[in-house]
C-alpha positions as CSV (number, residue, x, y, z in Angstrom):
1,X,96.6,34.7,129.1
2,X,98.7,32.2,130.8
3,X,96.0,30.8,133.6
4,X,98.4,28.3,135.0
5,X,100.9,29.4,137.8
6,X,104.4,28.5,137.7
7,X,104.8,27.4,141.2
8,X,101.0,25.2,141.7
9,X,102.5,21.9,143.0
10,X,103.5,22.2,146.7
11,X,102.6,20.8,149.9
12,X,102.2,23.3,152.4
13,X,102.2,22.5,156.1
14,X,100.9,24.7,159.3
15,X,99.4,24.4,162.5
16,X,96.3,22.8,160.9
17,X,98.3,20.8,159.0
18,X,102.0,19.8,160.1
19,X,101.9,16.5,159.1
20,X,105.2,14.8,158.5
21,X,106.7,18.1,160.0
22,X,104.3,17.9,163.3
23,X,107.8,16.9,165.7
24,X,110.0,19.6,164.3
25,X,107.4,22.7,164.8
26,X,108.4,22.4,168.6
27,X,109.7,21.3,171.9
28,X,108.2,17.8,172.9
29,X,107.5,17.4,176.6
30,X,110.1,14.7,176.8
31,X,112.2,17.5,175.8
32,X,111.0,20.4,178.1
33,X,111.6,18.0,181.3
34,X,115.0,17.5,180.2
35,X,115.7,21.6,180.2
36,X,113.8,21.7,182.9
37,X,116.0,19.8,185.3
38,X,118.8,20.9,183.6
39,X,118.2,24.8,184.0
40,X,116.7,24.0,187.7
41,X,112.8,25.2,186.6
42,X,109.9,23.7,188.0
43,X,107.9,21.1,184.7
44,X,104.4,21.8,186.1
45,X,104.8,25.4,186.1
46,X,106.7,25.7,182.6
47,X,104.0,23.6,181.1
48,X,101.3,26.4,182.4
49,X,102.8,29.1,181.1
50,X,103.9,27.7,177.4
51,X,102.5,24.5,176.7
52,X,99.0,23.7,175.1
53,X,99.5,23.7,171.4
54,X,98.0,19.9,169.8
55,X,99.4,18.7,166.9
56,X,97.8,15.6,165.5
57,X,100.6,12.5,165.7
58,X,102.7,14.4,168.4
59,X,100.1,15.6,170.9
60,X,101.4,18.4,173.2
61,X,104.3,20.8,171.8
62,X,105.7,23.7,173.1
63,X,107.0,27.3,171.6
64,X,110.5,27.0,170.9
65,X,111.4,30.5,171.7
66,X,109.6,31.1,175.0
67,X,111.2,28.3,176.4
68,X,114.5,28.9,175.9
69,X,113.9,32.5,176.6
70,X,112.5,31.0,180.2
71,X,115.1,28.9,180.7
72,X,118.0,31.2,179.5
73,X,116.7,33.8,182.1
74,X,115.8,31.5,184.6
75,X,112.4,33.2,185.0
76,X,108.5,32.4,183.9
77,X,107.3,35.7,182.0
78,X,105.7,36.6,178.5
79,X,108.4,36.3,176.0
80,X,105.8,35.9,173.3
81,X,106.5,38.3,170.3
82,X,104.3,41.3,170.1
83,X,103.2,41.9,166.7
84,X,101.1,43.9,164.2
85,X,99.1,41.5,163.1
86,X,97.2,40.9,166.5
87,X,96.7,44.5,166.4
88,X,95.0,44.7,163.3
89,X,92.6,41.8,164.0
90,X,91.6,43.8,167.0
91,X,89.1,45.3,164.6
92,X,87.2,42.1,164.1
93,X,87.0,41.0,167.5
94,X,85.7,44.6,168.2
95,X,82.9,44.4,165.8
96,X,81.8,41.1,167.1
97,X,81.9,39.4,164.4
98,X,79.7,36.3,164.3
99,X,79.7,36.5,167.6
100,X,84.0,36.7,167.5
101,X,84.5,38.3,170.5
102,X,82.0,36.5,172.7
103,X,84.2,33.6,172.0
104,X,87.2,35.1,172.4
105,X,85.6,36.3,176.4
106,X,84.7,32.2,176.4
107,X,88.1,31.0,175.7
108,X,89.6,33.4,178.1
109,X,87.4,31.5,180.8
110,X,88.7,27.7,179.4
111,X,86.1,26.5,177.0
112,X,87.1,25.8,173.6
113,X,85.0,26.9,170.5
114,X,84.2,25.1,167.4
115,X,85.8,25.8,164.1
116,X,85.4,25.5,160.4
117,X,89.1,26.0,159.2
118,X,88.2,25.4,155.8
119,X,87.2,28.5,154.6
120,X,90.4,29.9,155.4
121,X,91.9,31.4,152.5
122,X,95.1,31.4,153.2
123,X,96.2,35.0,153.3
124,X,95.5,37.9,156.3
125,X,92.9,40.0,153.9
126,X,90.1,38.0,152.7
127,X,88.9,37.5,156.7
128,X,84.7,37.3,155.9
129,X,83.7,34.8,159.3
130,X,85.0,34.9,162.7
131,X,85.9,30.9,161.4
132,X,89.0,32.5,159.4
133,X,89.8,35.2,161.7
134,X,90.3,32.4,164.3
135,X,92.1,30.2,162.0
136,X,94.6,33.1,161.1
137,X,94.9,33.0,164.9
138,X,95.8,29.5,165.0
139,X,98.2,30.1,162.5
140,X,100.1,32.5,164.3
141,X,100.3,31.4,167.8
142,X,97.5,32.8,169.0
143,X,95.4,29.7,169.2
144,X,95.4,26.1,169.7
145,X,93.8,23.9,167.5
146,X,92.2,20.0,167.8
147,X,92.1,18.5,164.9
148,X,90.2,15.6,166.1
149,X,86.8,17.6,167.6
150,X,88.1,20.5,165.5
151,X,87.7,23.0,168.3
152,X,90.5,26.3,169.1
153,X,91.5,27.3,172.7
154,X,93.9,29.7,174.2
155,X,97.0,27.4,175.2
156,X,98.6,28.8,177.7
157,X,98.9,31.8,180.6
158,X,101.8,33.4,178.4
159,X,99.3,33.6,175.2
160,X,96.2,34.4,177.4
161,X,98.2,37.6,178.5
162,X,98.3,38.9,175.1
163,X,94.4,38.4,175.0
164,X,94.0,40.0,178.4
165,X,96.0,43.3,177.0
166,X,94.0,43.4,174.5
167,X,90.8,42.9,176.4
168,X,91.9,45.1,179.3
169,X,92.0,47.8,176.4
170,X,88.7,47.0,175.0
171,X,87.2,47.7,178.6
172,X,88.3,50.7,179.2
173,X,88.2,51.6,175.4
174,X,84.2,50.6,175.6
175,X,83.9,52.3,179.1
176,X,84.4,55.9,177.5
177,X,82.0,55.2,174.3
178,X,79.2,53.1,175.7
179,X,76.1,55.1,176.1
180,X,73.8,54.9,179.3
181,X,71.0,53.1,176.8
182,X,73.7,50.3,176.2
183,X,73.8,50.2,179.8
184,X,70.5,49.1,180.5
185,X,70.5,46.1,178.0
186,X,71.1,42.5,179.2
187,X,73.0,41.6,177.1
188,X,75.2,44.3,177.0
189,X,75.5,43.9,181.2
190,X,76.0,40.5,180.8
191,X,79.0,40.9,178.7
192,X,80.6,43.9,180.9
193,X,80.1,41.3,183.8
194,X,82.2,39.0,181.9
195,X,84.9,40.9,180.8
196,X,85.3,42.4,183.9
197,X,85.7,39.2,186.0
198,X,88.1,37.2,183.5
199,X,90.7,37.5,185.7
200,X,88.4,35.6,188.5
201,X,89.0,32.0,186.4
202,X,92.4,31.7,188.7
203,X,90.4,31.7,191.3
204,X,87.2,30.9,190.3
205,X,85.3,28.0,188.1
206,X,82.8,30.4,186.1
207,X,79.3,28.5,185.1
208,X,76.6,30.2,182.9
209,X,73.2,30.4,183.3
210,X,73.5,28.1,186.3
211,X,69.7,26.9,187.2
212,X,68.0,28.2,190.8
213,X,64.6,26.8,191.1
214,X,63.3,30.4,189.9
215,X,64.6,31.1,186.9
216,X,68.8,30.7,186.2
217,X,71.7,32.8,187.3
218,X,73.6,34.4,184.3
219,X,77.1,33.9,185.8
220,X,77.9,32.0,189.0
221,X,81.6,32.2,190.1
222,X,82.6,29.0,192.3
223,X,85.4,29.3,194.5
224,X,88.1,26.9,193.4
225,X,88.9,23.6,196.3
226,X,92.3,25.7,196.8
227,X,90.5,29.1,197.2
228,X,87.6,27.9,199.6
229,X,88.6,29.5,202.4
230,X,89.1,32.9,201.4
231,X,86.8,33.6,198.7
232,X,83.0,33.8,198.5
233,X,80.6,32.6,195.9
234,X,79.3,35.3,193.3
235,X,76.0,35.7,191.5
236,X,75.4,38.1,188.7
């Protein structure tokens, strides 16, 4: 048996690892402001829909194809390819796994989660830790990566839509299955809480388990400086 492969000496670069490919993998800011005031579209807003990925030695990049779909059709929107993959992984965020899709619910709010990316193996079967589910994630858009404090985030509004359609399915999806027991647990409350008020983070800055002198609040919703006025603080 021949254990040698006949194709074993290759560099292979991705969103964990451009490397000397990092400035070709997508639209530099420099370059985004240029489009930007030549298509008439406002920077700050095109940055919150599309920017966010990292890549180490270029910093900030854009997807290619979302912008120049935005700019071709003069109009912010999710031009983001939906695909079967996301679909599929669907099942592992559903299980939980490792406590996958309480960080997927944490992301959604801002924070960023740590990573191990070196389990990975490379392909979209051998998925055993929510650590290579999130790093096939990375790998397709889904996430953002820093390589420095090695951490993944959602990047931008256009790629937190997909999560939110997915989400938004979960909900009602857990709604019909969820047994009155279920109700009555904590933790289970806690997260219903949460996935129900993710859309609150535009107006909102979510803290957990914020203290109270008797004991702490699970989720306190501040109104943001803009939103003062005309929304209320929430306790859960």
């Amino acid at each position: 048996m021949d254990l040698h492969s006949a194709l074993n000496m290759f560099d292979e670069f991705s969103m964990t690892f451009a490397s000397l490919l990092a400035e070709f993998a997508g639209f530099a800011t420099t370059e985004v402001k240029a489009l930007c005031e030549r298509y008439g579209m406002d920077f700050e807003e095109t940055a919150g829909w599309y920017n966010g990925y990292e890549l180490k030695g270029v910093g900030e990049i854009y997807n290619p194809r979302s912008i120049v779909s935005c700019m071709q059709f003069h109009e912010f929107g999710d031009y983001w390819n939906q695909t079967e993959s996301y679909e599929a992984l669907r099942f592992y965020i559903d299980m939980n796994m490792d406590g996958l899709r309480d960080d997927v619910i944490a992301m959604m709010q801002g924070d960023r989660v740590d990573i191990n990316i070196g389990t990975f193996a490379n392909d979209m079967t051998s998925l055993e830790t929510k650590d290579d589910v999130m790093t096939l994630l990375i790998h397709l858009g889904y996430l953002g990566y820093d390589s420095q404090n090695q951490q993944v985030f959602i990047p931008n509004q256009e790629i937190r839509n997909e999560f939110e359609n997915v989400v938004a399915r979960g909900i009602e999806e857990s709604h019909l299955e969820t047994s009155h027991l279920q109700y009555n647990d904590e933790n289970a409350l806690s997260y219903t809480i949460s996935l129900a008020l993710y859309a609150a983070r535009s107006y909102y800055t979510i803290v957990r388990e914020l203290p109270t002198g008797k004991g702490f609040a699970d989720l306190v919703f501040l109104p943001k400086k803009s939103m003062q006025r005309n929304r209320r603080c929430l306790w859960s």
